[in-house]
VOMI-976920 format. One record per residue (C-alpha): residue in one letter; x, y, z. Coordinates in steps of 0.25 Angstrom, whole numbers, plus 5000, padded with zeros to 4 digits. Layout:
% residues N
AXYZ...
% end
This chain:
% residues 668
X500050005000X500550144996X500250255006X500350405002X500850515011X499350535017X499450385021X500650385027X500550535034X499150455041X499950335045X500850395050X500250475058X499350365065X500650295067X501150415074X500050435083X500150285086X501450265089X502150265103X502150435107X501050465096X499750525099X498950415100X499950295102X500750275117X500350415123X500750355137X502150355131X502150505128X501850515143X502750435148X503850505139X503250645143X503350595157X504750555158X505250665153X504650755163X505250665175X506550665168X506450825168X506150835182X504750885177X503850775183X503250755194X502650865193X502550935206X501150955214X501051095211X500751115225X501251275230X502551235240X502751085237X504151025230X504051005216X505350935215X505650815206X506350695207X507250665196X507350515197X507050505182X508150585177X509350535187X508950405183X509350425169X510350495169X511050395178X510550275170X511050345157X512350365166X512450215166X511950175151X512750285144X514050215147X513650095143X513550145128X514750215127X515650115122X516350115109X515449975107X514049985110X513449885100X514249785089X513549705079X513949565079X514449485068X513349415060X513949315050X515349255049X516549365047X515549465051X516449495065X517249635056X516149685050X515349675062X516449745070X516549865059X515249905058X515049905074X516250025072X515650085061X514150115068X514850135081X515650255074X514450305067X513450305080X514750375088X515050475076X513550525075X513250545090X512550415095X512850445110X511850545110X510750485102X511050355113X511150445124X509750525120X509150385118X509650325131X508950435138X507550415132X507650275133X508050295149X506750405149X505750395137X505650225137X506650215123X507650295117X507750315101X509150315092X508850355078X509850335067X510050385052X510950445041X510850595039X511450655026X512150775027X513050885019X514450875023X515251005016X516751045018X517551165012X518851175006X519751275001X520651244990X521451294978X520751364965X520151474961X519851474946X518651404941X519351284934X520151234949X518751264956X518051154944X519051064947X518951084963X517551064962X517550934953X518650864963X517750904977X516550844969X515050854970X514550924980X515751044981X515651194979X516551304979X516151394992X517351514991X518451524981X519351644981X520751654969X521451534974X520651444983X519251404982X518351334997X517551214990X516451144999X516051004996X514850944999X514550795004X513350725007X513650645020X512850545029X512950525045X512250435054X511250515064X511050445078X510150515086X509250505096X507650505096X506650565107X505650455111X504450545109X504850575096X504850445091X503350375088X503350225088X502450105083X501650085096X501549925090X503149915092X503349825104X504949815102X506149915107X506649925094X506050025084X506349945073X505249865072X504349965074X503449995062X503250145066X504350245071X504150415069X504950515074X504450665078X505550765075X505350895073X506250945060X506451095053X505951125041X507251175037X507751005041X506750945032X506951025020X508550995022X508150845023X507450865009X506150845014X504950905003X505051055005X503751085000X503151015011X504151045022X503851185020X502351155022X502351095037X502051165048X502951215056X502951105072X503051195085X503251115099X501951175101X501451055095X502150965101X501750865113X502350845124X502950715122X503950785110X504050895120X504250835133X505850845133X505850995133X506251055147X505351165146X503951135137X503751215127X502651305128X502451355115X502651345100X503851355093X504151405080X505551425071X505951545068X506251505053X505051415045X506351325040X506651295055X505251255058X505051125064X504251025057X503650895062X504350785058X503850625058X504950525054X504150385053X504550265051X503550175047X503350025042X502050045031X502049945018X502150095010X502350034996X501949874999X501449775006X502749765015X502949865028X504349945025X504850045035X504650215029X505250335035X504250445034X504450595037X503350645039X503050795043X501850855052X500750885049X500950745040X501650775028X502650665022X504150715020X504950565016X504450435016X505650315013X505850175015X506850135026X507550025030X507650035045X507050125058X508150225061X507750225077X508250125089X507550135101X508050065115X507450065130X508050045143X507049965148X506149865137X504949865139X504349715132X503549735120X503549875122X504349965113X504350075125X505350045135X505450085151X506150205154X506950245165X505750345168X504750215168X505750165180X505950305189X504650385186X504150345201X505450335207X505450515203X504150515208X504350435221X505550535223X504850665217X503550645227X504750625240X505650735236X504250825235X503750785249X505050785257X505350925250X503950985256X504150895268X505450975271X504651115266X503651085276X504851065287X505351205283X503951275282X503051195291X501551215288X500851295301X499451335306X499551485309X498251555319X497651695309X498651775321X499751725313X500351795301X500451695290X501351775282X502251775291X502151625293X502351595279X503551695278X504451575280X505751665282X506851655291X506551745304X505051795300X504051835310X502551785311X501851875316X500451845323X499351925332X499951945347X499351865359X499351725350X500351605353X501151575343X501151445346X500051425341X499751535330X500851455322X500851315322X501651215313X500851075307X501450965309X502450915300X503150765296X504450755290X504450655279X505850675275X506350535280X505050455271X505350545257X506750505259X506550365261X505550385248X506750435241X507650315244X506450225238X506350285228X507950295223X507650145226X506650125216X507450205206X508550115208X507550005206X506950035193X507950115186X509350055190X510350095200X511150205191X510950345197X511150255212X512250195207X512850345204X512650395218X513750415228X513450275237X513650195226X514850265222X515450225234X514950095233X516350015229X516850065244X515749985251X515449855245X516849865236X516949865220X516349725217X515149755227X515049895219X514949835207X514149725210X513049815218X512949925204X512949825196X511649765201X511049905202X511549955189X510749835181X509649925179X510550025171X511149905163X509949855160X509449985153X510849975147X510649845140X509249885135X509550015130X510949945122X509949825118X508949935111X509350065108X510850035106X510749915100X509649965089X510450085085X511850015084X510949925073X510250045067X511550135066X512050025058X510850005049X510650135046X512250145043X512050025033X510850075027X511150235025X512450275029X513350255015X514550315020X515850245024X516250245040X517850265043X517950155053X519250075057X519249935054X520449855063X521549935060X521250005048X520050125044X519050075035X517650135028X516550055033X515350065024X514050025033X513250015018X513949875018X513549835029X512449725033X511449725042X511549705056X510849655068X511649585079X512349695089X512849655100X512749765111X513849785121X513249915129X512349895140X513249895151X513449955164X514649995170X514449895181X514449805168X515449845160X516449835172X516149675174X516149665158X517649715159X517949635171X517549505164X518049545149X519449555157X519349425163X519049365150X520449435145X521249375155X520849225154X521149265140X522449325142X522749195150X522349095138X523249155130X524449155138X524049015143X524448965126X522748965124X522649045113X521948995101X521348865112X520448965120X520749125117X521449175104X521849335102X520349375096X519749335107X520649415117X520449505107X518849495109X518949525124X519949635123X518949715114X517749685122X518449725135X518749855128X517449875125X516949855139X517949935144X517450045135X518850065129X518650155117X519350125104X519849985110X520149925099X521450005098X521849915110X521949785105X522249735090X521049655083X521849505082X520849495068X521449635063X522549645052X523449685062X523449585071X523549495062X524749545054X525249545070X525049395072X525649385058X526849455062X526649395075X526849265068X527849295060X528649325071X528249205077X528849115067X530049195063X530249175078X529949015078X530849005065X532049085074X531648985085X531848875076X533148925071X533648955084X533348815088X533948755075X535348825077X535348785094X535048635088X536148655077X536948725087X536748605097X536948505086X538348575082X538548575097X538248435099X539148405088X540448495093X540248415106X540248285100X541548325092X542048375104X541848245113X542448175102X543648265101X543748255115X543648085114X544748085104X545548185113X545248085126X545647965117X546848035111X547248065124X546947925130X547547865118X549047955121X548947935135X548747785133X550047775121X550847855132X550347785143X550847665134X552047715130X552547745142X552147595145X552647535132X554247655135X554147605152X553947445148X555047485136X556147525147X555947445158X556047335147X557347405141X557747405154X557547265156X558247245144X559447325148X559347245161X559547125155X560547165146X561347225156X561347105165X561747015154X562747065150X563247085165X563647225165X564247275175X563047385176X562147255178X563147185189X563047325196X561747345195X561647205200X562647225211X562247355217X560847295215
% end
């Protein structure tokens, strides 16, 4: 079915008036909103009205979230809030990259105050709202340079190419402004009564709601720009806050009383609707439009989308329910509990001071009421004073509205976590009493509240619009992101990017919790350590793992740009390390082996020189034993030879009777 612009100006507004915050839908939302605000503002409850009683308000709503907002806002500032996981084999790089690449865009365009705006409406107005989307813009830059004469400013002109113009030009230099046509990613954040939502959605997430629209009041001056029909832009009427309710006007300080009015009709401010809406517009199918349409109902642009630019996230999920609890929800009675005691015990101390008393017609009452230092009464002589004055009784109830009090910070504590106690001078001296454990262990179970916001607020709000940055990168952003990649910068083109839908989220943490993460990734480092000098490496831890723990313990310690600490073992570098590393290795092994050739050479050639030795050495000892043993035998052979010679010469001599022998013989 096909639907002109009449059609489509009915439906939607009966969709508008329908929807959660329209005129017709969720009223008791508007209220609640309205009402939140007020307390928040210190403008409710509002007092009695009654001439001399307190009007002061408690302001448990706001303390509590600021101090809850104390305690969440840490937990997102990390340089790793969200990472998508791989989805198919070899998908571990590209998974990484692209977590860098929308991590740099969100933090380049401002995303910590869009996620602080929306923390603070989720914590107050039940949900906060992210939008995200590509905004074009002219980007021009000026230049002087050389020239002058018409032929050098031709050739100037054609070599800065289209879009470049000549501003100034004097005899020898000419200032040229170029023109470009650039994109940048918008993240900001969007007030909960602005946005009108299908009152059918029953899930935190906006993206399957079939009816979003966004109120925002926009100059005339903005929509021409944006290249809206002039004709009938310069045909609406002009929007004065006049007109507008209270729950679009419920965050001013002061209400504004009258109409307002440009001073300019280009600066006039026209009402704007931006609706996203899933109608079957050209068939039978349901697609998602976005439709401008402007008050009183006059259509702008109409185009077919792929996707709903808003995520939405609540600290409390309420289930089935789109609407979540908000931290006024939980402390509305705990400020009036506390705003009804302070009340009392502030008249109750007024009456102490200026007691209420019965006075005879001979007093002068204007004197009595005169409640100065050192003033006289005056009365008619002859009465007693006694009793021309006399006091009512009065009950000091100062002991029961602080005891009220007490209950009350109790109940706070109860229902909306522990967080403003927890900053409160006891429990910063809490350590000295019960000792660092016992510190520890006693915020921990009283900051689970505040952790438990945490960890819904990162499941919905964060979670969504880390996806839809990444969506609408892939989707509208065609311009290339400088990104380092390992060791070396790279353009990052999100048009090749696929679709993604697994994100692992790593914010949601307390301090009180990111302490015992740190305590236990350390742990996990040492028995690691220990593995790899016990010879376990490759059997029960190898480098990448250690590697693994170093980065996540980085990240839990919140180290910005850790990555400049510890070198990737996958990266090129690392790996032309162990290479060299290698090499090195087996040069030294080949040395080893030499070394051990030439000792067993040098042993051998050892051996064999004292083998030659001893053998030198046996032939020396035989040599010797074989001389002594011929001169041993010589003398043996020379002795036996002369006493044999002697013998002879004996016998010779005493044969032949010479008188030598007879004299011998005689003197013998």
């Amino acid at each position: 079915m096909k639907y002109n612009d009449e059609d489509l100006v009915a439906i939607l507004q009966q969709s508008i008036s329908q929807a959660n915050g329209g005129t017709t839908g969720n009223t008791t939302l508007q209220q609640n909103r309205q009402a939140a605000v007020d307390y928040y503002l210190s403008r409710a409850p509002v007092p009695t009205g009654i001439a001399g009683r307190s009007g002061v308000i408690s302001t448990d709503v706001r303390d509590s979230i600021q101090s809850v907002l104390a305690s969440m806002v840490p937990a997102f500032a990390t340089n790793y809030p969200c990472a998508f996981m791989p989805e198919r084999p070899g998908d571990e790089q590209q998974a990484e990259v692209e977590t860098k690449a929308v991590l740099k865009v969100m933090e380049e365009n401002g995303c910590y105050t869009a996620l602080y705006s929306a923390l603070h409406d989720a914590l107050l107005c039940k949900n906060g709202y992210i939008k995200c989307f590509v905004e074009e813009y002219e980007y021009s830059t000026t230049g002087r340079f050389r020239g002058g004469d018409q032929q050098d400013n031709a050739a100037l002109l054609e070599m800065a190419g289209e879009g470049a113009e000549i501003e100034d030009q004097d005899e020898d230099s000419v200032v040229l402004r170029t023109y470009q046509e650039r994109k940048r990613l918008r993240i900001v954040s969007v007030a909960p009564e602005r946005l009108f939502i299908d009152a059918n959605l029953r899930s935190p997430r906006l993206q399957d709601a079939s009816f979003v629209a966004e109120w925002k009041p926009i100059t005339r001056s903005d929509l021409i720009e944006a290249d809206y029909p002039k004709a009938k832009i310069n045909e609406l009427p002009a929007f004065g806050y006049s007109g507008l309710d209270n729950n679009q006007q419920m965050r001013q300080m002061a209400q504004q009383s009258g109409p307002w009015s440009a001073a300019t009709p280009d600066q006039d401010l026209i009402a704007v609707w931006e609706c996203h809406i899933k109608i079957a517009m050209t068939g039978d199918e349901s697609e998602l439009w976005r439709i401008i349409m402007a008050e009183p109902g006059v259509i702008l642009h109409k185009e077919r989308v792929e996707y709903l630019p808003y995520a939405s996230g609540a600290i409390m999920m309420m289930p089935h329910r789109h609407d979540g609890i908000s931290l006024f929800d939980l402390t509305k009675e705990s400020q009036d509990v506390g705003t009804a005691a302070l009340r009392q015990w502030i008249d109750n101390n007024q009456s102490a001071v200026l007691n209420r008393l019965v006075l005879s017609p001979q007093v002068n009452a204007d004197d009595v009421a005169n409640g100065g230092p050192n003033m006289h009464i005056r009365m008619t002589r002859g009465d007693d004073v006694s009793m021309a004055v006399m006091p009512l009784p009065f009950t000091d109830i100062g002991g029961s509205c602080e005891q009220l009090l007490a209950y009350k910070d109790r109940m706070r504590s109860q229902r909306a976590g522990a967080s403003l106690d927890l900053q409160a001078a006891e429990s910063q001296l809490m350590s000295s009493q019960v000792g660092a454990m016992g510190a520890d262990r006693i915020m921990s179970n009283q900051e689970q509240v505040a952790g438990l916001f945490t960890r819904n607020i990162s499941e919905t709000l964060i979670r969504d619009t880390f996806l839809l940055v990444h969506q609408c990168l892939r989707l509208e952003y065609d311009q290339a992101i400088m990104l380092k990649v390992g060791e070396q910068w790279a353009d990052v083109n999100p048009g090749d990017w696929l679709e993604r839908t697994q994100v692992k989220v790593i914010t949601g943490m307390t301090p009180g919790e990111r302490n015992r993460k740190v305590g236990a990734l350390t742990a996990q480092l040492q028995i690691a350590t220990q593995a790899l000098q016990s010879g376990l490496s490759g059997i029960l831890v190898d480098p990448a793992g250690l590697y693994r723990i170093l980065m996540d313990l980085s990240k839990a310690m919140d180290l910005e740009d850790h990555e400049q600490y510890w070198i990737d073992p996958s990266s090129q570098r690392a790996q032309q390390a162990a290479q060299q590393q290698g090499q090195q290795q087996q040069q030294m092994q080949q040395m080893q082996m030499q070394v051990t050739t030439l000792k067993d050479q040098v042993a051998q050639q050892k051996n064999q020189i004292d083998a030659a030795n001893n053998a030198a050495e046996l032939q020396f000892k035989y040599a010797e034993l074989a001389m002594k043993a011929e001169i041993e035998e010589a003398k043996l052979v020379g002795s036996a030879t002369l006493q044999l010679q002697q013998m002879e010469l004996a016998a010779t001599q005493k044969a032949q009777g010479s008188p030598q022998a007879a004299n011998g013989a005689g003197m013998g």
